[in-house]
Structures are given as C-alpha cells and as structure tokens.
Biopython code that builds the backbone (N, CA, C, O; Angstrom):
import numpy as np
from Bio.PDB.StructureBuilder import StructureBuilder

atoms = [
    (1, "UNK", "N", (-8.426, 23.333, 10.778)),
    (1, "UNK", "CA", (-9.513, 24.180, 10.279)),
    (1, "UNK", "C", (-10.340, 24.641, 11.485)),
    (1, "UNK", "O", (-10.932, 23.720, 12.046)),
    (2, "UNK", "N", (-10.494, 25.732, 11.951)),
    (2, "UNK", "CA", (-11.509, 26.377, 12.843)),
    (2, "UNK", "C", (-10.381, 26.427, 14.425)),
    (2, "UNK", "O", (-10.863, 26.680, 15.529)),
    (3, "UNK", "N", (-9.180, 26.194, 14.254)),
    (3, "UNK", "CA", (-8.473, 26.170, 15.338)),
    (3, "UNK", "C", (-8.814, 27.561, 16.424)),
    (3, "UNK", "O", (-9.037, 27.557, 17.635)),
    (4, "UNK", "N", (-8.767, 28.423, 15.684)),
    (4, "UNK", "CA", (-8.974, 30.007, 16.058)),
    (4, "UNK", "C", (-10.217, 30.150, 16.421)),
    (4, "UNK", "O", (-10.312, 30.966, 17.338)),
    (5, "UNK", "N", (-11.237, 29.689, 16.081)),
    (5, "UNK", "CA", (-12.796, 29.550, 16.406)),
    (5, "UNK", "C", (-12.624, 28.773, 17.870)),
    (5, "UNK", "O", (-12.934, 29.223, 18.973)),
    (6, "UNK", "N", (-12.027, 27.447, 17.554)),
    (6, "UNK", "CA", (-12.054, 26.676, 18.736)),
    (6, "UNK", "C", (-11.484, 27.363, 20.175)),
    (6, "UNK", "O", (-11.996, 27.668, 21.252)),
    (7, "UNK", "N", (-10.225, 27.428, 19.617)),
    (7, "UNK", "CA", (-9.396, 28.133, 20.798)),
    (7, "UNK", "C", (-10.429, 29.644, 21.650)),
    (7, "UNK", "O", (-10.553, 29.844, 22.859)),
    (8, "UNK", "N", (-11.103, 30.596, 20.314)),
    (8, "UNK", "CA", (-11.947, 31.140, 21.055)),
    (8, "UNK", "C", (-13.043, 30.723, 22.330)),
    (8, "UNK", "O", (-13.030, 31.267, 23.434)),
    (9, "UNK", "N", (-13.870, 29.769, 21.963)),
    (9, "UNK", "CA", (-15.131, 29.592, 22.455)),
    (9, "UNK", "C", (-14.164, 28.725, 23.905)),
    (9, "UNK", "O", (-14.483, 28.999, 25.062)),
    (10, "UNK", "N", (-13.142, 27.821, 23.647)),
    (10, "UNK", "CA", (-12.602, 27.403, 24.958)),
    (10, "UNK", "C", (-12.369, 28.125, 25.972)),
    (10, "UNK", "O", (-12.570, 27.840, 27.152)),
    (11, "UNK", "N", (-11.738, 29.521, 25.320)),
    (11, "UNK", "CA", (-11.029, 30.913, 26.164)),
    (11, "UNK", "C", (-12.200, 31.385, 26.899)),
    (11, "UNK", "O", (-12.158, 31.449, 28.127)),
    (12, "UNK", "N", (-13.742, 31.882, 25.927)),
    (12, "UNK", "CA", (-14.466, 32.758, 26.529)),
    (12, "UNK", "C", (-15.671, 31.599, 26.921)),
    (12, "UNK", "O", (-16.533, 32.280, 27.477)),
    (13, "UNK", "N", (-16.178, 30.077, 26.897)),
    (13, "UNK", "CA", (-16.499, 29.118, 27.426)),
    (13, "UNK", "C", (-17.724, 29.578, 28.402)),
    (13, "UNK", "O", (-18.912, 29.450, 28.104)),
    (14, "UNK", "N", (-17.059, 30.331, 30.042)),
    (14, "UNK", "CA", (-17.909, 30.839, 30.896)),
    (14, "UNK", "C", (-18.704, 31.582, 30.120)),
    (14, "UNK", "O", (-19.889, 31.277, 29.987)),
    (15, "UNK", "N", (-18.230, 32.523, 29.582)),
    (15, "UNK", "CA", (-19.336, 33.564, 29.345)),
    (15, "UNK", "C", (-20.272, 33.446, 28.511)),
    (15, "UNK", "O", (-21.419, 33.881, 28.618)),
    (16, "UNK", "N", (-19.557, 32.532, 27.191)),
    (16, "UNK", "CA", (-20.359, 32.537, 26.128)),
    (16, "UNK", "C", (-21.438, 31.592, 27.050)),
    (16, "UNK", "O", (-22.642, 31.701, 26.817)),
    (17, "UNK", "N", (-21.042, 30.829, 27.916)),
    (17, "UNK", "CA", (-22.495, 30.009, 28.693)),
    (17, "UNK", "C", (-23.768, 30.981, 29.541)),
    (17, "UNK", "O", (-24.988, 30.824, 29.565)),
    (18, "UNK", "N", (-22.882, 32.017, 30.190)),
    (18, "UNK", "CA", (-24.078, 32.211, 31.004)),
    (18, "UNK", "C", (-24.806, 33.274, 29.946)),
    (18, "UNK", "O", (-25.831, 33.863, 30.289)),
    (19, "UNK", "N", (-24.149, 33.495, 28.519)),
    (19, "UNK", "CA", (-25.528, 33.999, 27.835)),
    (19, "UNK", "C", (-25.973, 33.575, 27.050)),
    (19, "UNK", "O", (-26.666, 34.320, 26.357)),
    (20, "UNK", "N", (-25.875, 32.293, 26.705)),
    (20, "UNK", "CA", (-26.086, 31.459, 25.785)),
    (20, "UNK", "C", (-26.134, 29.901, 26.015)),
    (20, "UNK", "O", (-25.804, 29.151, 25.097)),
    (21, "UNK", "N", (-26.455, 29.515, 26.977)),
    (21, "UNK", "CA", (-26.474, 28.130, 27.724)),
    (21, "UNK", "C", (-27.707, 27.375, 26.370)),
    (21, "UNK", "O", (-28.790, 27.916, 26.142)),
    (22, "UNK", "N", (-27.415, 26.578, 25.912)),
    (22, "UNK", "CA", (-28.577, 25.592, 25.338)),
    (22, "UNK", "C", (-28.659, 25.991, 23.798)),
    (22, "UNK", "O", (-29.199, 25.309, 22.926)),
    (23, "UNK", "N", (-27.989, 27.293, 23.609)),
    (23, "UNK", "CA", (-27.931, 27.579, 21.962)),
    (23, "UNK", "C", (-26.723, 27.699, 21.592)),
    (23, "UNK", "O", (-25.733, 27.922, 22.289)),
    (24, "UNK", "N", (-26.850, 27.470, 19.889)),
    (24, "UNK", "CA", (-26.074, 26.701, 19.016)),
    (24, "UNK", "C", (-25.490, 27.962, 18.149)),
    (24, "UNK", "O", (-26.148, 28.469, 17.241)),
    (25, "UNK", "N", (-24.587, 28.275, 18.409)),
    (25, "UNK", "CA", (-23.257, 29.650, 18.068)),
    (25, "UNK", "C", (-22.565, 29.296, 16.500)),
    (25, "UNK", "O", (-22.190, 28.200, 16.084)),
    (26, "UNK", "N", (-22.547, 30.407, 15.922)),
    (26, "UNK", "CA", (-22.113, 30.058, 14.557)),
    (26, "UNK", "C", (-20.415, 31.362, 14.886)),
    (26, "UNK", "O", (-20.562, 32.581, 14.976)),
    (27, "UNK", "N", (-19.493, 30.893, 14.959)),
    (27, "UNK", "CA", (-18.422, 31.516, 15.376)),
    (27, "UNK", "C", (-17.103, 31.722, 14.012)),
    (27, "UNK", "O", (-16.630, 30.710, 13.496)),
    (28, "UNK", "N", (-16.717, 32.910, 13.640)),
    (28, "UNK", "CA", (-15.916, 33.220, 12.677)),
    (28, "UNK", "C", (-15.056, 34.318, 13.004)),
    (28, "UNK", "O", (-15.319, 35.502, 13.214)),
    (29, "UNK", "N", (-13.501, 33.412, 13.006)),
    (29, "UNK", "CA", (-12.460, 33.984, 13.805)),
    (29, "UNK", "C", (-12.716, 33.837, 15.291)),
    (29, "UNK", "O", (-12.990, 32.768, 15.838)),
    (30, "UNK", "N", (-12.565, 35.361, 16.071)),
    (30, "UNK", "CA", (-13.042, 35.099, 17.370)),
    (30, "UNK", "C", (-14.030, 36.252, 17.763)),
    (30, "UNK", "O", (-13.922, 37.217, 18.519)),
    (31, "UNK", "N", (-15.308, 35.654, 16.739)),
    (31, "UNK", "CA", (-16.787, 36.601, 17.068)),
    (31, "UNK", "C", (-17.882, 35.610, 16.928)),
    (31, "UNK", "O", (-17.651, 34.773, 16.055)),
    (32, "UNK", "N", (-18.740, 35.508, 17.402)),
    (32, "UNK", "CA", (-19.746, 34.868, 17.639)),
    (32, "UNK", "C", (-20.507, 35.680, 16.219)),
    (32, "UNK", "O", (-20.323, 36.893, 16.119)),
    (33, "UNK", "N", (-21.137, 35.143, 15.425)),
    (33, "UNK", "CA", (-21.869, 35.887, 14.550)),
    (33, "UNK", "C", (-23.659, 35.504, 14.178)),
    (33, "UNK", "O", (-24.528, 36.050, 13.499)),
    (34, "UNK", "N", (-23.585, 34.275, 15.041)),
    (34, "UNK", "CA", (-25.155, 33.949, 15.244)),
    (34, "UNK", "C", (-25.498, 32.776, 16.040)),
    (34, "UNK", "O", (-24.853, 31.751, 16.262)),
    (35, "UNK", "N", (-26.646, 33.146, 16.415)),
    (35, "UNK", "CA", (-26.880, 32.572, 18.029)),
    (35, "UNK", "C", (-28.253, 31.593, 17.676)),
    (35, "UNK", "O", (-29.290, 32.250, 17.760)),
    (36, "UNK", "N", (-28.454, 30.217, 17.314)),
    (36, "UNK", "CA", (-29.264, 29.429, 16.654)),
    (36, "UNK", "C", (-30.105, 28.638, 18.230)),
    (36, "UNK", "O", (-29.703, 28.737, 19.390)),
    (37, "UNK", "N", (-31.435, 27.831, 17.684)),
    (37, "UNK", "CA", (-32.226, 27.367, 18.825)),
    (37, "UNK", "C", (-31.486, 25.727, 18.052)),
    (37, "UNK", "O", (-31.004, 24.944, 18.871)),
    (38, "UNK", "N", (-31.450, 25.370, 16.736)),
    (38, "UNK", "CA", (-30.619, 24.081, 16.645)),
    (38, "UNK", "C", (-29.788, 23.891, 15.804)),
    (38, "UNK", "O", (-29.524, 24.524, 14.781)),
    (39, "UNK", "N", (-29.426, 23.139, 16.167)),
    (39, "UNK", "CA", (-28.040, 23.119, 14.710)),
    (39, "UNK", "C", (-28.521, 23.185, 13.323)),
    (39, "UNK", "O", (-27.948, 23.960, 12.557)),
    (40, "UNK", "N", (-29.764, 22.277, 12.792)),
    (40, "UNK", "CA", (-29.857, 22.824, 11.814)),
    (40, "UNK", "C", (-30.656, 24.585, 11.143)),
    (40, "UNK", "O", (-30.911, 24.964, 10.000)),
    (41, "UNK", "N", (-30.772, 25.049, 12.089)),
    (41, "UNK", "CA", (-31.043, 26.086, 11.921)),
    (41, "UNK", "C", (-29.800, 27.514, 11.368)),
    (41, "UNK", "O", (-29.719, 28.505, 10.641)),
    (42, "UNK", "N", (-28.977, 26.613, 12.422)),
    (42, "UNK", "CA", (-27.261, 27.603, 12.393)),
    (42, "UNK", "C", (-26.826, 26.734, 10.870)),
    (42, "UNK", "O", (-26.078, 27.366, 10.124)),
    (43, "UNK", "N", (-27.181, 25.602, 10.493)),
    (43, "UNK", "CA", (-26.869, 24.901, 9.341)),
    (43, "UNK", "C", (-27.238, 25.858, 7.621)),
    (43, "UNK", "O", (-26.746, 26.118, 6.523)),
    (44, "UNK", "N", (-28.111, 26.001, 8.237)),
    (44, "UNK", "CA", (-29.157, 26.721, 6.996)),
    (44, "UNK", "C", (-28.898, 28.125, 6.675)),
    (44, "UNK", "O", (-29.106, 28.706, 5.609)),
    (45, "UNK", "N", (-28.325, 28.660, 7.965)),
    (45, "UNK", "CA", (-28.491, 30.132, 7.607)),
    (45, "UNK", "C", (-27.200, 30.415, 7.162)),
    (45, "UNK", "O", (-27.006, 31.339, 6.372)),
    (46, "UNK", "N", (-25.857, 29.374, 7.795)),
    (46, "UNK", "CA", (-24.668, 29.271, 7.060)),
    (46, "UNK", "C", (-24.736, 29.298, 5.298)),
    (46, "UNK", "O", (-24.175, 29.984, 4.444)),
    (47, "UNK", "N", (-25.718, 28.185, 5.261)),
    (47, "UNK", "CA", (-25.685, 27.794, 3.848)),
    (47, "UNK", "C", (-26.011, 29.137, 2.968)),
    (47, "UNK", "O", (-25.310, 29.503, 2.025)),
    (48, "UNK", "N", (-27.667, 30.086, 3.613)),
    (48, "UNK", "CA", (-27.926, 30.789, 3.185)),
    (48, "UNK", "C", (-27.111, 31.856, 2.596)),
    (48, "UNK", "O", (-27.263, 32.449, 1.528)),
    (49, "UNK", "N", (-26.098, 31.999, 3.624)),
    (49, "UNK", "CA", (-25.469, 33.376, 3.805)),
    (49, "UNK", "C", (-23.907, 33.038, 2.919)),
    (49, "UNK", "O", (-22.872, 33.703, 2.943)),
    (50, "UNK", "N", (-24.166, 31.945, 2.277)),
    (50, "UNK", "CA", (-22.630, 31.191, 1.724)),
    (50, "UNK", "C", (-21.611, 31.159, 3.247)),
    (50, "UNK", "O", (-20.669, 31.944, 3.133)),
    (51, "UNK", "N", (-21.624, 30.663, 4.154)),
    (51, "UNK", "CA", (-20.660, 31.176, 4.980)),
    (51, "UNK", "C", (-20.270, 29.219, 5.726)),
    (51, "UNK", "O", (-19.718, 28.869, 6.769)),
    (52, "UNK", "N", (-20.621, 28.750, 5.065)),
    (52, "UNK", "CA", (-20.250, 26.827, 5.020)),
    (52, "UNK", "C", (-19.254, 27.024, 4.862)),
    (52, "UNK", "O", (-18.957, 27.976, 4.139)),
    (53, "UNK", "N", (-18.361, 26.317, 5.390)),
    (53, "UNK", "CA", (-16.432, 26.311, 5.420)),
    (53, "UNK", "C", (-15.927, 27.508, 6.056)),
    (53, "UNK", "O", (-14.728, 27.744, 6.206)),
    (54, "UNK", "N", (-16.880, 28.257, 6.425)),
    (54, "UNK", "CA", (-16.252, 29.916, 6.759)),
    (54, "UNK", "C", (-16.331, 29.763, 8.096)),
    (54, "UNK", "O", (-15.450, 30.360, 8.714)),
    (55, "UNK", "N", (-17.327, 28.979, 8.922)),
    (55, "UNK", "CA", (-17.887, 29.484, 10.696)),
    (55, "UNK", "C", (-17.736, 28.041, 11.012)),
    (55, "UNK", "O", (-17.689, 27.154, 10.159)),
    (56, "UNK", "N", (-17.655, 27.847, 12.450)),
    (56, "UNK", "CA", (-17.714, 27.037, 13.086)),
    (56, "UNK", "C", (-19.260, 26.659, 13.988)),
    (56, "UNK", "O", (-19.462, 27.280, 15.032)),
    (57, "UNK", "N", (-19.992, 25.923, 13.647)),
    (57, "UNK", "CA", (-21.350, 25.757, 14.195)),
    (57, "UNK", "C", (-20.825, 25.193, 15.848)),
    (57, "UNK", "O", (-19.840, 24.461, 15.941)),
    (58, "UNK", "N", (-21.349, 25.487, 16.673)),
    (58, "UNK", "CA", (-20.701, 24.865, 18.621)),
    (58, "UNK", "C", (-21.867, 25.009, 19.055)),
    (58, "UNK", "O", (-22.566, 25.996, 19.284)),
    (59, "UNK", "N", (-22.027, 23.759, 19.158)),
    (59, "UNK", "CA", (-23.305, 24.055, 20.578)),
    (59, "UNK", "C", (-22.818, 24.845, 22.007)),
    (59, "UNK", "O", (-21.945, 24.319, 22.698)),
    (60, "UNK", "N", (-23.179, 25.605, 22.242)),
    (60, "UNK", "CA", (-23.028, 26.498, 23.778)),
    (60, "UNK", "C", (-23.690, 25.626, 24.823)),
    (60, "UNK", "O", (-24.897, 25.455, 24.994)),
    (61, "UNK", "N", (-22.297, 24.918, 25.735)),
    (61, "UNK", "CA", (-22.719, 24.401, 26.507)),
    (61, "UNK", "C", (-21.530, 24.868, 27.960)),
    (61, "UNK", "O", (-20.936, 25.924, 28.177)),
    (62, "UNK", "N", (-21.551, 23.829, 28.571)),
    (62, "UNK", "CA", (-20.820, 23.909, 29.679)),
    (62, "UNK", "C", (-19.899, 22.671, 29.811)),
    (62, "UNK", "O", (-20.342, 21.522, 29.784)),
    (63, "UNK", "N", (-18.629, 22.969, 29.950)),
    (63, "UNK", "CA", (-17.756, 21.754, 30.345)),
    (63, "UNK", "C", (-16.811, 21.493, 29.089)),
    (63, "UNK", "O", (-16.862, 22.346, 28.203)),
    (64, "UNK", "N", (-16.084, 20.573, 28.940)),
    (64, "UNK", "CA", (-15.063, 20.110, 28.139)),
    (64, "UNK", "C", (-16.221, 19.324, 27.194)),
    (64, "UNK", "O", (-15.930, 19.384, 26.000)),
    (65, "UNK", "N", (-17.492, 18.589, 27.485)),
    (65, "UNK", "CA", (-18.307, 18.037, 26.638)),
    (65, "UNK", "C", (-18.657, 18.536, 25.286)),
    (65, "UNK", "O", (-18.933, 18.134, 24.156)),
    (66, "UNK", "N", (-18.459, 19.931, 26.184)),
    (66, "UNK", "CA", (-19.067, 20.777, 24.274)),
    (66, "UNK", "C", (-18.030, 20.969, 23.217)),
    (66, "UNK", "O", (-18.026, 21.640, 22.184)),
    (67, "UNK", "N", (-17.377, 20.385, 23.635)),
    (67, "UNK", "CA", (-15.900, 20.729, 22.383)),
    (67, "UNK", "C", (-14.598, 19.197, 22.095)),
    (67, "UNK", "O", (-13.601, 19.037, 21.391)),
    (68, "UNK", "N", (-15.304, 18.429, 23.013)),
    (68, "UNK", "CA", (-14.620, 17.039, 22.667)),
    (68, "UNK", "C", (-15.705, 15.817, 22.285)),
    (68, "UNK", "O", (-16.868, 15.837, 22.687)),
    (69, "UNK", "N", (-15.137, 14.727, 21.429)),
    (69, "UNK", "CA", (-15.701, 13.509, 21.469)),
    (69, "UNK", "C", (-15.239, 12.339, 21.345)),
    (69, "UNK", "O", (-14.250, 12.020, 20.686)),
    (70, "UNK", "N", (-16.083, 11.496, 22.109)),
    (70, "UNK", "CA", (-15.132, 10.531, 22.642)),
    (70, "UNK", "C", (-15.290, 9.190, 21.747)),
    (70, "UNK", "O", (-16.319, 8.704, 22.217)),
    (71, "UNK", "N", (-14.981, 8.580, 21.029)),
    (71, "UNK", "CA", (-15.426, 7.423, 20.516)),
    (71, "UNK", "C", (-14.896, 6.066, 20.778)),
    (71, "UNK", "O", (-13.672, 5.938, 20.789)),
    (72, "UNK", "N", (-15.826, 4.791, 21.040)),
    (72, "UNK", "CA", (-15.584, 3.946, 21.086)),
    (72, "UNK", "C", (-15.793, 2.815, 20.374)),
    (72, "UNK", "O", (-16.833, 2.971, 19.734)),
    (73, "UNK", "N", (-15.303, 1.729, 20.165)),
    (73, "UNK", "CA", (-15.168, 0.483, 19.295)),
    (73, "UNK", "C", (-16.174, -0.739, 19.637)),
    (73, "UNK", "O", (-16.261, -0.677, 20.864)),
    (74, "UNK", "N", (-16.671, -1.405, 19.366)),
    (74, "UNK", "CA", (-16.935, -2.976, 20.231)),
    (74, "UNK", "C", (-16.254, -4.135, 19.214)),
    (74, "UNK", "O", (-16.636, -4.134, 18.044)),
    (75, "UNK", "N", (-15.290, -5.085, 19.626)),
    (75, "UNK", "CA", (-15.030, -5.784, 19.406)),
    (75, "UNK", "C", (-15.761, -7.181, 19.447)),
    (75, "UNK", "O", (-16.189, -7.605, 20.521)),
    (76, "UNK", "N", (-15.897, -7.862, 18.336)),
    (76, "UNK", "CA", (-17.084, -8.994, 18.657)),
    (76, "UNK", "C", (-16.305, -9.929, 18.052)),
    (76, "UNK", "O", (-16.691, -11.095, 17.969)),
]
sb = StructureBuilder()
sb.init_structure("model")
sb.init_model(0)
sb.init_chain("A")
sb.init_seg("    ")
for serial, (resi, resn, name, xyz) in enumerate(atoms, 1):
    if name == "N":
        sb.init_residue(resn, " ", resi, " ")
    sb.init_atom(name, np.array(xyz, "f"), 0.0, 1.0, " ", f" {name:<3s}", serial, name[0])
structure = sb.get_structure()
C-alpha cells in the first residue's frame, strides 16, 4: 500500500528537502498534494477531505531516517 508514494518521495528525497525540510507532505501517486507544519494537521485535513487510505502522510526530512524504522526488543 503506498509503494508508488514511497518509491516517489525516495526518487525526488533531495528536492522535496530543500523545499520542504521540517514539513509533513501528504503524497498521492507521485504528487505531493499538501504540505502540513504536523502530522496531525496533514491527519485532519486527510480526514476532512475523505482522502485516509488514499495519501501517504511523510515527514520531509533528510536521509534514509525519514522513510525507515528500526525496532528493537529487550529481553529480560
């Protein structure tokens, strides 16, 4: 789900950073369609606009950080 979103923002990454460094991108297909100050803001206007399941919310950042996560366990 959002493979095509993803694969976008990886491809265009640089750019979407140097105009958008620190804000939160609501992306459908491969267009950026709104440019949020936080996630729940890009949350809400999804909801507003019915467009939940439709866009991919990404924080606009820099690096492999903004599009992977890493999780770990503790064993006790």
């Amino acid at each position: 789900m959002f493979e095509k979103e993803l694969q976008f923002f990886i491809t265009n990454q640089d750019a979407l950073v140097k105009k958008y460094l620190g804000k939160i991108l609501t992306i459908e297909n491969e267009k950026v369609i709104g440019v949020f100050d936080t996630p729940l803001d890009a949350y809400l206007s999804a909801q507003r606009n019915d467009q939940l399941g439709k866009v991919m919310i990404q924080p606009c950042q820099e690096g492999p950080g903004a599009y992977t996560v890493s999780v770990a366990t503790l064993s006790v």
